[in-house]
C-alpha positions as CSV (number, residue, x, y, z in Angstrom):
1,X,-19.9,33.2,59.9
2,X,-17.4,35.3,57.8
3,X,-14.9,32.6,57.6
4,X,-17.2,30.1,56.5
5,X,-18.5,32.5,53.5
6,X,-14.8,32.9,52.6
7,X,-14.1,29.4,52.7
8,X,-17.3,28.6,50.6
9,X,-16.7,31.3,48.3
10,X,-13.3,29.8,47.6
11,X,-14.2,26.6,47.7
12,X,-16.7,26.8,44.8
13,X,-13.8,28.8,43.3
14,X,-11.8,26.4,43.0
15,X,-15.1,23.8,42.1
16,X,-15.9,26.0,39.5
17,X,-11.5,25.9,38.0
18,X,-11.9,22.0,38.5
19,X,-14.8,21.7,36.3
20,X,-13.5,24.3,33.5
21,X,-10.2,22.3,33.8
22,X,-12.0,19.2,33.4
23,X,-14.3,21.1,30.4
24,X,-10.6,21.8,28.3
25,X,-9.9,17.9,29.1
26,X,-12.7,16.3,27.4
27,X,-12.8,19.2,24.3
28,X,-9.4,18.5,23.9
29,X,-9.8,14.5,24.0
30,X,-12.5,15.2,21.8
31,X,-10.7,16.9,19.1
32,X,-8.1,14.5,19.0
33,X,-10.0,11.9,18.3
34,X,-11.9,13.8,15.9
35,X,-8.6,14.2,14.1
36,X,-7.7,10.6,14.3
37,X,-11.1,9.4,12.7
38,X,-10.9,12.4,10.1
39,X,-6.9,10.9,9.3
40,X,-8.3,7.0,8.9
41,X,-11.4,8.6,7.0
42,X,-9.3,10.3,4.7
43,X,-6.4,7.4,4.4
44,X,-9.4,4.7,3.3
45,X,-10.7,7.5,0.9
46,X,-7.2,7.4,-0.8
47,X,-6.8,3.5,-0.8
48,X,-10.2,3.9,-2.9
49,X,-9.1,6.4,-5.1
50,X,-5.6,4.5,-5.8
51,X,-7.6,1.3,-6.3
52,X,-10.0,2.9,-8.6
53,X,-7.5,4.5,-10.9
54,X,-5.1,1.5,-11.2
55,X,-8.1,-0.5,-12.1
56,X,-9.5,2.8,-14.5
57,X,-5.8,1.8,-16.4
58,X,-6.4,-1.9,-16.5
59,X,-10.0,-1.1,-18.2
60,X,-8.1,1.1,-20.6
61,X,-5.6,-1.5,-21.0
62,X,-8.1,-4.2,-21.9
63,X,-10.3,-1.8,-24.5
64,X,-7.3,-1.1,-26.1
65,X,-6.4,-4.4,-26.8
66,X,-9.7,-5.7,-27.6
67,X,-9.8,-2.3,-30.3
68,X,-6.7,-3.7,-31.8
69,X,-8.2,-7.1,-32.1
70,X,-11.4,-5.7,-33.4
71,X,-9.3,-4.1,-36.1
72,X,-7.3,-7.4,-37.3
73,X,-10.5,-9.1,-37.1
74,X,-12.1,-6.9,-39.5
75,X,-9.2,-6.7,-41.4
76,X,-9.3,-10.4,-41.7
77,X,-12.6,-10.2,-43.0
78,X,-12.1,-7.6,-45.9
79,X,-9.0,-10.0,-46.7
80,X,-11.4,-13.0,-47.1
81,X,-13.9,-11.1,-48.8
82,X,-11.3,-9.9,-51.0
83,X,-9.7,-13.4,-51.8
84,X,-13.6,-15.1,-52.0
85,X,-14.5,-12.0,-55.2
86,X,-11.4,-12.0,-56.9
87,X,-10.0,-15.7,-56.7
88,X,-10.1,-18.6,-58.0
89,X,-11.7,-21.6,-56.1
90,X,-8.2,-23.1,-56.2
91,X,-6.5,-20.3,-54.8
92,X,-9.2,-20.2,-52.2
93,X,-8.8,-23.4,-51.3
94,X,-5.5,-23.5,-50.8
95,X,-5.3,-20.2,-48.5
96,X,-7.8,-21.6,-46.6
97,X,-5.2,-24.8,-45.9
98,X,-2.9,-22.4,-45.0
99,X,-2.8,-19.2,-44.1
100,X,-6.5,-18.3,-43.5
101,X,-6.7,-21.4,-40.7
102,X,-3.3,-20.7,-39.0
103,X,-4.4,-16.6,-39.1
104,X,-7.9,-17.3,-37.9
105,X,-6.8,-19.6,-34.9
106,X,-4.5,-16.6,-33.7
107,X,-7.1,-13.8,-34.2
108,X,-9.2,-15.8,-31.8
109,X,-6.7,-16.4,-29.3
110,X,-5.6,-12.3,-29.2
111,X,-9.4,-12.1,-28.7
112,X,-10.1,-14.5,-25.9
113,X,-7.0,-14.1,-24.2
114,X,-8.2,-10.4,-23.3
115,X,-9.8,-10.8,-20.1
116,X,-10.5,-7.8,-17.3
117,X,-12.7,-9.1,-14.1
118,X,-12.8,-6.3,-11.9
119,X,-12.2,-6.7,-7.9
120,X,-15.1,-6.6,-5.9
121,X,-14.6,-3.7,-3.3
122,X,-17.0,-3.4,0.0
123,X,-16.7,-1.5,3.1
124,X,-17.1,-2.9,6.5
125,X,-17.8,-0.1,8.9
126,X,-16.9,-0.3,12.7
127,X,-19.7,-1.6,14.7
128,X,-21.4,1.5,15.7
129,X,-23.4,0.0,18.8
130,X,-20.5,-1.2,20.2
131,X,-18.4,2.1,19.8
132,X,-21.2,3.9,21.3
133,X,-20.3,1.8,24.5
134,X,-17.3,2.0,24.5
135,X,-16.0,5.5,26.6
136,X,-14.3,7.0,23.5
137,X,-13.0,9.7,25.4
138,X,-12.7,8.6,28.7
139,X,-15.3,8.9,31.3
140,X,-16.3,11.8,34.1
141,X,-15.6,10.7,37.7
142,X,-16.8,12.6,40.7
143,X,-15.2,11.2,43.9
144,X,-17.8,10.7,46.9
145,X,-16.9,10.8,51.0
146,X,-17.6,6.8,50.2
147,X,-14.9,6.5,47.5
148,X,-11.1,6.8,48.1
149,X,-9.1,9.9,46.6
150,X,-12.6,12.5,47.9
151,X,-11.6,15.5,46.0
152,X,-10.7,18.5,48.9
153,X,-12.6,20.7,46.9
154,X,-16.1,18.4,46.6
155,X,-15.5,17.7,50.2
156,X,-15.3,21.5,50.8
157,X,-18.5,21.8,48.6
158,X,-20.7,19.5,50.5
159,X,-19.7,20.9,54.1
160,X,-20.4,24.2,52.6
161,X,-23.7,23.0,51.6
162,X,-24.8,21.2,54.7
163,X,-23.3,24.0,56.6
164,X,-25.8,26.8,54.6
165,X,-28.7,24.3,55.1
166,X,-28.6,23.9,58.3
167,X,-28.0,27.8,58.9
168,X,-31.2,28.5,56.9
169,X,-32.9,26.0,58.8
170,X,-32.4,27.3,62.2
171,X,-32.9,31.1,60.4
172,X,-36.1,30.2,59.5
173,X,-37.4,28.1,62.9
């Protein structure tokens, strides 16, 4: 009877190192995998930030240049006002043959050929129902007399068991 409470007593001993081996396993598994989303998390965060500053420049870019064609295009328009108060119809027909046409037909290509359309940026996140499924970490096995590789130690465990049941049992008839 002493022997068998030794044995059972280090038996579950060792049960109880298996299972707070096994514990460390899966926090361990967890946190690396924890680190590895938090990484890709973090690298698509900075793709989005790099995307929106180079396109932050383009939009500076384009308000520039449609500032500096605002201004030439006003400019343009003080110039004709100018010529229409001050000049003679002769002189203003003869700069708009000329000058006024050619200087108009350039001010509207500077502003047309201004265009910005920005990119059209979406997210497609991992299919959550199927990572759910999926055994992220890896899954708990616990071997059975039915199974091969039976664990000494959950062998141990169950004759310890049966052993205490059927010690009570005969205790108490």
């Amino acid at each position: 009877m002493g022997r068998v409470r030794k044995q059972s007593g280090q038996d579950t001993t060792e049960f109880h190192g298996e299972v707070e081996d096994v514990r460390k396993k899966v926090v361990a598994t967890g946190d690396v995998i924890k680190r590895v989303v938090d990484s890709h998390v973090n690298h698509v965060l900075t793709n989005l930030q790099s995307l929106t500053s180079a396109e932050s420049a383009k939009v500076e870019s384009v308000q520039e240049a449609y500032q500096l064609a605002l201004v030439n295009v006003e400019e343009f328009c003080t110039d004709s006002q100018e010529l229409l108060d001050k000049a003679r119809p002769i002189d203003i027909t003869r700069a708009a043959c000329s000058e006024l046409h050619d200087r108009a037909t350039e001010l509207l290509k500077s502003v047309t050929a201004v265009k910005y359309r920005p990119p059209h940026v979406n997210f497609v996140s991992a299919d959550v129902t199927q990572v759910k499924r999926l055994s992220l970490i890896g899954q708990l096995t616990v071997a059975t007399d039915k199974q091969p590789g039976t664990s000494h130690l959950l062998d141990s465990y169950r004759k310890f068991m049966l052993c205490n049941t059927c010690i009570l049992k005969d205790l108490g008839t």
